[in-house]
VOMAR-77294 format. One record per residue: x, y, z of N, C-alpha, C in turn. Coordinates in steps of 0.05 Angstrom, whole numbers. Layout:
<recs>
[rec [X, Y, Z], [X, Y, Z], [X, Y, Z]];
...
</recs>
This chain:
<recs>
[rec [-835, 764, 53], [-820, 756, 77], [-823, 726, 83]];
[rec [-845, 718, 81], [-850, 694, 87], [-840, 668, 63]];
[rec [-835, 681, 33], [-831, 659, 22], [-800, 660, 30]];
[rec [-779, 679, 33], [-754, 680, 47], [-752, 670, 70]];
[rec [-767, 668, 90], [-764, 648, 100], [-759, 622, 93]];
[rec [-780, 613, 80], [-788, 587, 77], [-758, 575, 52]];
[rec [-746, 600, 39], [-725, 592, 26], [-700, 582, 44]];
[rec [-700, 602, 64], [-674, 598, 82], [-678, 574, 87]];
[rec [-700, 571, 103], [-706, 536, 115], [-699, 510, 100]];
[rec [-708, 510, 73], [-700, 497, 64], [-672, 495, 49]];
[rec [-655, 515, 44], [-632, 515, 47], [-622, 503, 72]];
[rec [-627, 510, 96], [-613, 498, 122], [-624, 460, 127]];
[rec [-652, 460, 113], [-657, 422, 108], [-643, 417, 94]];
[rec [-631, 429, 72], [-605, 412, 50], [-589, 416, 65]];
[rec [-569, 433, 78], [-544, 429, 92], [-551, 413, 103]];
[rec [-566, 409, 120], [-564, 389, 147], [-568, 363, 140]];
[rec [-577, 349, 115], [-589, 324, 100], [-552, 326, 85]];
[rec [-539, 350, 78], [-519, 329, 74], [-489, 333, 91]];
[rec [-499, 341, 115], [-483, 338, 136], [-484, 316, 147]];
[rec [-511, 294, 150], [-512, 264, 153], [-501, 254, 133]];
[rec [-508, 253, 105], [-489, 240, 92], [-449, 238, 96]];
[rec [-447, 259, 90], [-415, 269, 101], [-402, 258, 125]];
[rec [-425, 261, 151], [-425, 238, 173], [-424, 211, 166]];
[rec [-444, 200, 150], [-435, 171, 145], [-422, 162, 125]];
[rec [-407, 181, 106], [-384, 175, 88], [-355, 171, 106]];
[rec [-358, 186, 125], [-328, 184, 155], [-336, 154, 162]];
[rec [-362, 153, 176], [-359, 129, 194], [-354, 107, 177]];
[rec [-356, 106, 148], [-354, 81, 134], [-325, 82, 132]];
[rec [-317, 102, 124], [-287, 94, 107], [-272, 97, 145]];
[rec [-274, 109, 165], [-258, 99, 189], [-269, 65, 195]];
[rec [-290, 51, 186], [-290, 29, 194], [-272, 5, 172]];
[rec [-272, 24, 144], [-256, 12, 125], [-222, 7, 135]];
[rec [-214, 30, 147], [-190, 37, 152], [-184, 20, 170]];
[rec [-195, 16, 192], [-194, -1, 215], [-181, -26, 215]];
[rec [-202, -36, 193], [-203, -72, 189], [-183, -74, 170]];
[rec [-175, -55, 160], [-146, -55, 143], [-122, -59, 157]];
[rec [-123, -41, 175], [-94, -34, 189], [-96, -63, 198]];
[rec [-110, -80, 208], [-114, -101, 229], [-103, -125, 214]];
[rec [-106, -116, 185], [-107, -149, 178], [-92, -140, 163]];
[rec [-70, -117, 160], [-39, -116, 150], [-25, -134, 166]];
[rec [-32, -133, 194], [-18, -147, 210], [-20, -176, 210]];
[rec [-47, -187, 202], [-38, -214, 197], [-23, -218, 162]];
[rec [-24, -208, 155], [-2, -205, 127], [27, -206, 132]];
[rec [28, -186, 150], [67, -186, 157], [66, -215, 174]];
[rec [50, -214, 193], [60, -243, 204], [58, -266, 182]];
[rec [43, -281, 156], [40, -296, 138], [73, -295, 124]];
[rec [75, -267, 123], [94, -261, 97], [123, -269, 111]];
[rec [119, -264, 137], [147, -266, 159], [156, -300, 155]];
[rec [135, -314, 167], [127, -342, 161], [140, -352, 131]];
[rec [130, -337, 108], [140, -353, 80], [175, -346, 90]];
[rec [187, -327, 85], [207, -314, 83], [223, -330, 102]];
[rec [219, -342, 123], [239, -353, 137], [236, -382, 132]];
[rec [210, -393, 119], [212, -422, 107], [231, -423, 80]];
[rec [223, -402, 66], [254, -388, 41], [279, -398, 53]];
[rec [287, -380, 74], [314, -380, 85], [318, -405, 95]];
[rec [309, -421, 99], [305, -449, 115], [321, -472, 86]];
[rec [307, -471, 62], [307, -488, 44], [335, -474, 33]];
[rec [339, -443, 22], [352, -439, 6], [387, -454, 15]];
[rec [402, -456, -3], [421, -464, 0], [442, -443, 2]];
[rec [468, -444, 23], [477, -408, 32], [502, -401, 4]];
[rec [489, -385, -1], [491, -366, -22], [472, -364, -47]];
[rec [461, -376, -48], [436, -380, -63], [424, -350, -70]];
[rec [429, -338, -53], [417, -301, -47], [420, -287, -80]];
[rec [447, -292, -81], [461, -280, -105], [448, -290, -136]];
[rec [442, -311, -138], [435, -336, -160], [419, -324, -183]];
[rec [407, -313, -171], [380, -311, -191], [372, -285, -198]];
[rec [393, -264, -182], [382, -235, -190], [384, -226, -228]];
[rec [367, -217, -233], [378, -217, -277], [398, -189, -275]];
[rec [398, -190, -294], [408, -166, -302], [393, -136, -303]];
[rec [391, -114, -293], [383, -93, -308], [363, -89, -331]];
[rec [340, -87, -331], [317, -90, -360], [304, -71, -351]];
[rec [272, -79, -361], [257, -54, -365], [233, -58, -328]];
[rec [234, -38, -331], [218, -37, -295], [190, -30, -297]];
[rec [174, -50, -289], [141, -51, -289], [133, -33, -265]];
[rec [117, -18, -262], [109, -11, -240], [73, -13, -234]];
[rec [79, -24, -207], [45, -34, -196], [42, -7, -181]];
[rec [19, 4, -184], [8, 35, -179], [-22, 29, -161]];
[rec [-19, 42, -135], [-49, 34, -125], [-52, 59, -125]];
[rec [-80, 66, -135], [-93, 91, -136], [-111, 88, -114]];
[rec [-137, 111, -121], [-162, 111, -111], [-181, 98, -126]];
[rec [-200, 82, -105], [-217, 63, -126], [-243, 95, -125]];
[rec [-255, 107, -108], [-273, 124, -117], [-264, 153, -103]];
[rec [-277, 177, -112], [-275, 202, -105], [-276, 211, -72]];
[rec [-279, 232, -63], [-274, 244, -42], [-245, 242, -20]];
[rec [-238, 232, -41], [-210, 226, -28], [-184, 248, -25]];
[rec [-190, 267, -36], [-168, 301, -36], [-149, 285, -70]];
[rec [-135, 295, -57], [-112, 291, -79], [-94, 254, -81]];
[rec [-110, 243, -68], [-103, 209, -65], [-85, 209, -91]];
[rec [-99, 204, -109], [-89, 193, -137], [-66, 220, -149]];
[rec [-74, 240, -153], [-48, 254, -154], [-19, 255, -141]];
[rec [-28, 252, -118], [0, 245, -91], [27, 218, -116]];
[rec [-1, 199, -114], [20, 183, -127], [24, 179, -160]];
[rec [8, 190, -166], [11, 188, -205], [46, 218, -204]];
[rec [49, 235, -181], [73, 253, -183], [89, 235, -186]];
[rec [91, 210, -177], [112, 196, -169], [122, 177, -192]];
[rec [104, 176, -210], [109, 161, -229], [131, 167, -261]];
[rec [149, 154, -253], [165, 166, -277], [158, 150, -312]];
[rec [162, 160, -329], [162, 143, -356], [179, 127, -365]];
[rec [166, 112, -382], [172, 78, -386], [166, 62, -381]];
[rec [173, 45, -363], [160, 18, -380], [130, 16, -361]];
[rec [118, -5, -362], [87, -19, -365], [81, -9, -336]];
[rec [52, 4, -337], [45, 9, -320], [20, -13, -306]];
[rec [16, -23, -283], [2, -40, -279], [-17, -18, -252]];
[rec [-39, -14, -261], [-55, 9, -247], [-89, 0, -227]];
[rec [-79, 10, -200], [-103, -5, -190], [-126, 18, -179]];
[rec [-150, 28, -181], [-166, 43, -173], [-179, 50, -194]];
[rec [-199, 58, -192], [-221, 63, -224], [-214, 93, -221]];
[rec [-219, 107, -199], [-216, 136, -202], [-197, 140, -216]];
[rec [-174, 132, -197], [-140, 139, -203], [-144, 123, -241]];
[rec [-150, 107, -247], [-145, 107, -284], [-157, 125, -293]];
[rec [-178, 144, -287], [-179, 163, -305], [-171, 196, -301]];
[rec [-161, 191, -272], [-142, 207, -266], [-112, 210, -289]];
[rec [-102, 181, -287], [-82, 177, -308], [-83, 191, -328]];
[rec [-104, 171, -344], [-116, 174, -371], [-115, 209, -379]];
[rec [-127, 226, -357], [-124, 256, -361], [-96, 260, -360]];
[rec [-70, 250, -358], [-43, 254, -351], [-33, 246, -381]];
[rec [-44, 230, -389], [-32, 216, -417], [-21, 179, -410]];
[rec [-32, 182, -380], [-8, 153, -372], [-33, 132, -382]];
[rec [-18, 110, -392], [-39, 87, -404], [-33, 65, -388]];
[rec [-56, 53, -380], [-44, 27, -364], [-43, -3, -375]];
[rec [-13, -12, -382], [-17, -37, -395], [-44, -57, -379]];
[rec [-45, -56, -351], [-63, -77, -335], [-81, -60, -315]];
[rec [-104, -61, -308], [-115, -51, -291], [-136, -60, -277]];
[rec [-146, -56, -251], [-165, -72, -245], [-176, -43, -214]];
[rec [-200, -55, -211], [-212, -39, -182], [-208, -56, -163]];
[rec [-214, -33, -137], [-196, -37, -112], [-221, -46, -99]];
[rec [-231, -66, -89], [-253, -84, -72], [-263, -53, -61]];
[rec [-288, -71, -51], [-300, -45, -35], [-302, -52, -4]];
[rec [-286, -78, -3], [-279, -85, 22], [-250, -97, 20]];
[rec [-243, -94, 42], [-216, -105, 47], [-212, -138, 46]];
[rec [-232, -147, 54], [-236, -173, 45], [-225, -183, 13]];
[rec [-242, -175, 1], [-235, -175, -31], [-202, -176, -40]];
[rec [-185, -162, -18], [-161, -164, -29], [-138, -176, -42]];
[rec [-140, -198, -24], [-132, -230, -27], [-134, -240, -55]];
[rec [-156, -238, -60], [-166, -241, -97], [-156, -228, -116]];
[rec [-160, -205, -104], [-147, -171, -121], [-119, -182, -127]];
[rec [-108, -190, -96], [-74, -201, -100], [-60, -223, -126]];
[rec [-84, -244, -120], [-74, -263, -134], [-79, -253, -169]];
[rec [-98, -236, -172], [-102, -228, -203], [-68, -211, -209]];
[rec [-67, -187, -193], [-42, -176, -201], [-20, -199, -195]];
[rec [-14, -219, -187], [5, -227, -179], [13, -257, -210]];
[rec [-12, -259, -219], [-23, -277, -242], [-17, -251, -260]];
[rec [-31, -225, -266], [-19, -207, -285], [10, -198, -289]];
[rec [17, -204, -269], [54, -194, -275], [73, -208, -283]];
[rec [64, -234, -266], [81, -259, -279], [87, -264, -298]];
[rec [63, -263, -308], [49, -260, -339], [68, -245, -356]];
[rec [73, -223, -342], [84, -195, -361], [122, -211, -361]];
[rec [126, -215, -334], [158, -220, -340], [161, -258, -351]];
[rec [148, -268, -357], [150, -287, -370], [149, -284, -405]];
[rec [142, -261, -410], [122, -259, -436], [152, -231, -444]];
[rec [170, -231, -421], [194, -214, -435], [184, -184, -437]];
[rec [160, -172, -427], [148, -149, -422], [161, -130, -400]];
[rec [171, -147, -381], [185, -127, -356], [207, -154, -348]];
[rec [227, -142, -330], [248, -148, -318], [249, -155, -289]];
[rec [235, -130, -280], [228, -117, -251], [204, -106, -250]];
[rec [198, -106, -221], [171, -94, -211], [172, -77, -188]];
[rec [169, -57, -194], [162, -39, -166], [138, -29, -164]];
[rec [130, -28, -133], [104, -15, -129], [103, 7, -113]];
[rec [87, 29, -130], [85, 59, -109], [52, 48, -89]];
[rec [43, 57, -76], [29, 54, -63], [35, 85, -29]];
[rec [9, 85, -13], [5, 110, 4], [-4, 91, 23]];
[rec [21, 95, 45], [13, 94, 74], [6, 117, 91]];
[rec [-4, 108, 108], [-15, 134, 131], [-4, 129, 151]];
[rec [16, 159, 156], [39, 159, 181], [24, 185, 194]];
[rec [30, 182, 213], [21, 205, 238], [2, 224, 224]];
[rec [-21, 216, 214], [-34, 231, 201], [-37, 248, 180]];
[rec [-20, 233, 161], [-10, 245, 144], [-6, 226, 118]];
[rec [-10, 225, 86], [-4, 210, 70], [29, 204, 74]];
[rec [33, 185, 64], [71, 175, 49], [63, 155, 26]];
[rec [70, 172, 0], [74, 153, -18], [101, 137, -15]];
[rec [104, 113, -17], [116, 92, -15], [124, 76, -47]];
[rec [156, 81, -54], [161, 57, -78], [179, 44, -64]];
[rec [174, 27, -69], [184, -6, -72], [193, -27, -92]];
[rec [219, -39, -81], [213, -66, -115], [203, -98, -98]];
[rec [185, -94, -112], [174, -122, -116], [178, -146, -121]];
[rec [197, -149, -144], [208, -170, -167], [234, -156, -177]];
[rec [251, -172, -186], [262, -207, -164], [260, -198, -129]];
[rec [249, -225, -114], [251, -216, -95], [280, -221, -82]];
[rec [275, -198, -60], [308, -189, -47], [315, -208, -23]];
[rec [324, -234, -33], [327, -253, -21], [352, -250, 3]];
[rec [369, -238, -6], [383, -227, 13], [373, -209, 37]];
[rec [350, -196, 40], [339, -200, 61], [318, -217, 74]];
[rec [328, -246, 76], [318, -262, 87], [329, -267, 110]];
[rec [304, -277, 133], [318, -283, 156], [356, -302, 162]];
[rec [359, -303, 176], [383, -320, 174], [361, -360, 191]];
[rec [372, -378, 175], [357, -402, 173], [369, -414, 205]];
[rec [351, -416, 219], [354, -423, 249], [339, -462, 241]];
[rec [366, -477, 264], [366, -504, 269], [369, -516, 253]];
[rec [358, -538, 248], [370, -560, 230], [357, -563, 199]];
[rec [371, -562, 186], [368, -571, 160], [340, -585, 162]];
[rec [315, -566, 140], [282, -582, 140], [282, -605, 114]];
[rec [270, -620, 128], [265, -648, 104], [243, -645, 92]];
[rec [247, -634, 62], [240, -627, 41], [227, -656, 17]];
[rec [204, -659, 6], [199, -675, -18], [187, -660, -44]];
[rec [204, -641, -40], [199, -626, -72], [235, -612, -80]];
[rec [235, -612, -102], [258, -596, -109], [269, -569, -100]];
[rec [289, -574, -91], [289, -540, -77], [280, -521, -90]];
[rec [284, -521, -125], [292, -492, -143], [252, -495, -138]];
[rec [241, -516, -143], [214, -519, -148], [203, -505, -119]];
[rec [214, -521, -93], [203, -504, -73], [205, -478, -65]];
[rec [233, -472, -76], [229, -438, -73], [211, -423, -90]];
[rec [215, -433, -122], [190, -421, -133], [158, -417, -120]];
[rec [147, -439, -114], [126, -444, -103], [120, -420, -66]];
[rec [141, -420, -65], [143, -403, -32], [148, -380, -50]];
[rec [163, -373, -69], [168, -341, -65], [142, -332, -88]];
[rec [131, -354, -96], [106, -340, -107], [86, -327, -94]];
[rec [83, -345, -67], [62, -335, -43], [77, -319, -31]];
[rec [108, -313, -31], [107, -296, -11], [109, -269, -34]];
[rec [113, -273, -62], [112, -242, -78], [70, -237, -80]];
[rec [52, -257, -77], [26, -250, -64], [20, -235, -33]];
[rec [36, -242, -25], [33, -236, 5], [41, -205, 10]];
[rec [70, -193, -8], [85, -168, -7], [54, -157, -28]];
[rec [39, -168, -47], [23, -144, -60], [0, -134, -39]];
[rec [-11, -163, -27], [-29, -157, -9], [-29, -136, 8]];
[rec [-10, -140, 23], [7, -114, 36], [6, -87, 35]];
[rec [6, -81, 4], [6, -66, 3], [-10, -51, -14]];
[rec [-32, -75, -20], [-60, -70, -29], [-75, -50, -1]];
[rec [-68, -66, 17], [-81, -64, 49], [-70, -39, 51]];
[rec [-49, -31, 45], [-39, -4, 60], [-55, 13, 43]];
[rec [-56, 10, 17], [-69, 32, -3], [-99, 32, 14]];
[rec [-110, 11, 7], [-139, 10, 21], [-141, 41, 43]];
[rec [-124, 22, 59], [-121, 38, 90], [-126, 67, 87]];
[rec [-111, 76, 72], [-101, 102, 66], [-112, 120, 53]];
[rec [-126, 100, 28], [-152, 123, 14], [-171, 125, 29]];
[rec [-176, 107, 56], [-200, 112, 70], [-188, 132, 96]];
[rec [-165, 130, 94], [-156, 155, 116], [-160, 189, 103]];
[rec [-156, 184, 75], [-149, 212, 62], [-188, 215, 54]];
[rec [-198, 203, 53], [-234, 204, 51], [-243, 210, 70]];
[rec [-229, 199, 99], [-243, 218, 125], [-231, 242, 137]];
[rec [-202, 245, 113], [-204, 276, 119], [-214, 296, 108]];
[rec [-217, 287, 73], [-234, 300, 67], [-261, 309, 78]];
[rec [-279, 283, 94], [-295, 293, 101], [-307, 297, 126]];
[rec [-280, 304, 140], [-283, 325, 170], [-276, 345, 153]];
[rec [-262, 359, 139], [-255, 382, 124], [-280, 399, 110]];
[rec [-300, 376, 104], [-328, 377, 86], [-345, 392, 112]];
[rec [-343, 364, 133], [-366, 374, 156], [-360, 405, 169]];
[rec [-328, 414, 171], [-320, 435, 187], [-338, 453, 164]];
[rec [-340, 451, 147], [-343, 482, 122], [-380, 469, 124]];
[rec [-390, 458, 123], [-420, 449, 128], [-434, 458, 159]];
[rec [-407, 457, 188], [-418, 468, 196], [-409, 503, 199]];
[rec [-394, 507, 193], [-398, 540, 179], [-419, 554, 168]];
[rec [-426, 535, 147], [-448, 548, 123], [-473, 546, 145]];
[rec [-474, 529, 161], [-503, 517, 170], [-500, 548, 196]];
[rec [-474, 553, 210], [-486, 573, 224], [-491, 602, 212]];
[rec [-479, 605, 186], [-489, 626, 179], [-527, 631, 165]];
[rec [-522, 612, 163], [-559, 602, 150], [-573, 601, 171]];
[rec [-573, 591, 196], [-579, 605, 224], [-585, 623, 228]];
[rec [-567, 634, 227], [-566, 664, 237], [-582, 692, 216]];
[rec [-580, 674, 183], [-594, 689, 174], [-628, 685, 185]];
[rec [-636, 665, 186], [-651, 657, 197], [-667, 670, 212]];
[rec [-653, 673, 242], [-661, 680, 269], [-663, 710, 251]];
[rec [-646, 729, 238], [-652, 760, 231], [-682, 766, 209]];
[rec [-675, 751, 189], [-706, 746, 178], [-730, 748, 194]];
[rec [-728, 724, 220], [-756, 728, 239], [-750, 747, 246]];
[rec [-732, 759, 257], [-736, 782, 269], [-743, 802, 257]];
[rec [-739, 799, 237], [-753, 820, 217], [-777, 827, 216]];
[rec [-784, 796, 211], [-811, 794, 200], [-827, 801, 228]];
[rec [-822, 798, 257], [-835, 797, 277], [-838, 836, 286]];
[rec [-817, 847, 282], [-815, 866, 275], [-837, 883, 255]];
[rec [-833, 874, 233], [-851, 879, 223], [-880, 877, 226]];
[rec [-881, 866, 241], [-909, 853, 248], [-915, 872, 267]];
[rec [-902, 878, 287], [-907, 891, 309], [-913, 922, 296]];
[rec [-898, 938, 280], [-900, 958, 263], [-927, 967, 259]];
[rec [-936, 943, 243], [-960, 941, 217], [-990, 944, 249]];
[rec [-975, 923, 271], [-1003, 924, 292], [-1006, 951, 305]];
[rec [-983, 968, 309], [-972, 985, 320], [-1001, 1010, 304]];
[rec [-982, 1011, 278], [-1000, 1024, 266], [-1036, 1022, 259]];
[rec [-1044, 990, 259], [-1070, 998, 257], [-1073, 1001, 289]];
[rec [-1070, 1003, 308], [-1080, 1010, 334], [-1078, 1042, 332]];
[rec [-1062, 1054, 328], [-1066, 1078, 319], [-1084, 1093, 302]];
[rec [-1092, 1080, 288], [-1106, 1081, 259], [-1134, 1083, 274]];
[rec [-1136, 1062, 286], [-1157, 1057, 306], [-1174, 1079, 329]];
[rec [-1157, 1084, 346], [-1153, 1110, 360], [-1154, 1134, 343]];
[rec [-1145, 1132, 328], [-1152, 1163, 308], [-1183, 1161, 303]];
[rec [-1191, 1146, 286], [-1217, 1142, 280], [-1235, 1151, 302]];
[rec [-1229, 1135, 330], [-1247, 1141, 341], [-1248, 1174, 361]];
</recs>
């Protein structure tokens, strides 16, 4: 009886040792989530900023100019950079159709792929802070260029997972060429320019095709740390289940054993009284 005890107990010290962990796997990834959502917002405002200095310089009709033709379509893929995340990386590897070059971001999510058969021309991991992103940006934004200069892709679209009312949305998008036609409309006077227009738009719509990855680096971020703290309220609800049933086995054991005890005294008092 007593080493069953001592089993229960320590079954109920492991639940409860990784009921704190589970606890501070939430509080990290809700503090991840946080500083994401916050500094999407200084993104849209940066990106708002390039986009209407675009519209400012371009010349009107210019919108039309530069779209190519129809080719092969790259797609930028943000996964999960690590586990506990539910079905993160599946949500969006469904979404992925075949052909051309896949450009893949999360370590999990590539070998998620990799089990799918999908190969990633480019890949890289997702910071373990949101900070890091910026960097993250400029690498994919240096890797793609790369790809449509080098006659590898045409176009770029990116799937990526926002978090709406509590809930995942995988999200595709095109990336490249950007959709200059939705640019602001160019308010006041004509800006006095000392670089070449074709040169200054290049130079602006390079930061602002960095600015659209960031974006949406940030949203992925956001989102695997939303779908990680549901997993692990989902974890804690079934941890504290297990923990009240281990309780309760608990409290019946003593009672057993106290029971028993009382039995065993019961009888030598008896035992006792007979004798004499």
């Amino acid at each position: 009886m007593t080493e069953r005890l001592a089993d229960i107990s320590a079954r109920i010290d492991g639940i409860r040792q990784l009921g704190s962990v589970v606890n501070a796997m939430k509080g990290i990834a809700s503090a991840r989530a946080h500083v994401a959502r916050a500094q999407v917002k200084a993104v849209d405002s940066y990106a708002a900023t390039l986009a209407s200095a675009m519209a400012q310089v371009l010349a009107p009709g210019a919108e039309d100019s530069d779209v190519p033709a129809a080719g092969r379509t790259g797609v930028l893929v943000f996964c999960a950079e690590q586990g506990f995340a539910g079905a993160f990386s599946e949500r969006v590897l469904d979404t992925l159709s075949k052909g051309g070059p896949v450009f893949l971001i999360g370590t999990r999510g590539l070998s998620i792929a990799a089990s799918r058969g999908v190969t990633a021309q480019w890949h890289a991991a997702l910071p373990s802070h949101s900070n890091g992103i910026p960097k993250l940006a400029e690498a994919i934004t240096t890797a793609t260029l790369a790809a449509v200069a080098g006659g590898q892709i045409d176009t770029l679209d990116v799937i990526h997972t926002s978090w709406q009312v509590g809930r995942p949305d995988v999200v595709r998008r095109k990336l490249f060429p950007l959709d200059l036609s939705a640019l602001p409309a160019p308010t006041g006077a004509a800006v006095l320019t000392q670089l070449p227009a074709a040169a200054l738009i290049e130079s602006l719509g390079q930061n602002y095709l960095h600015a659209l990855i960031t974006r949406a680096a940030l949203h992925a971020f956001a989102a695997e740390n939303e779908a990680r703290m549901q997993a692990m309220t989902s974890a804690g609800s079934q941890i504290e289940k297990e923990l009240s049933v281990f309780e309760a086995k608990l409290r019946r054991v003593r009672q057993e054993a106290i029971t028993a005890e009382i039995i065993e005294l019961g009888k030598g008092i008896a035992a006792a009284r007979h004798a004499t």
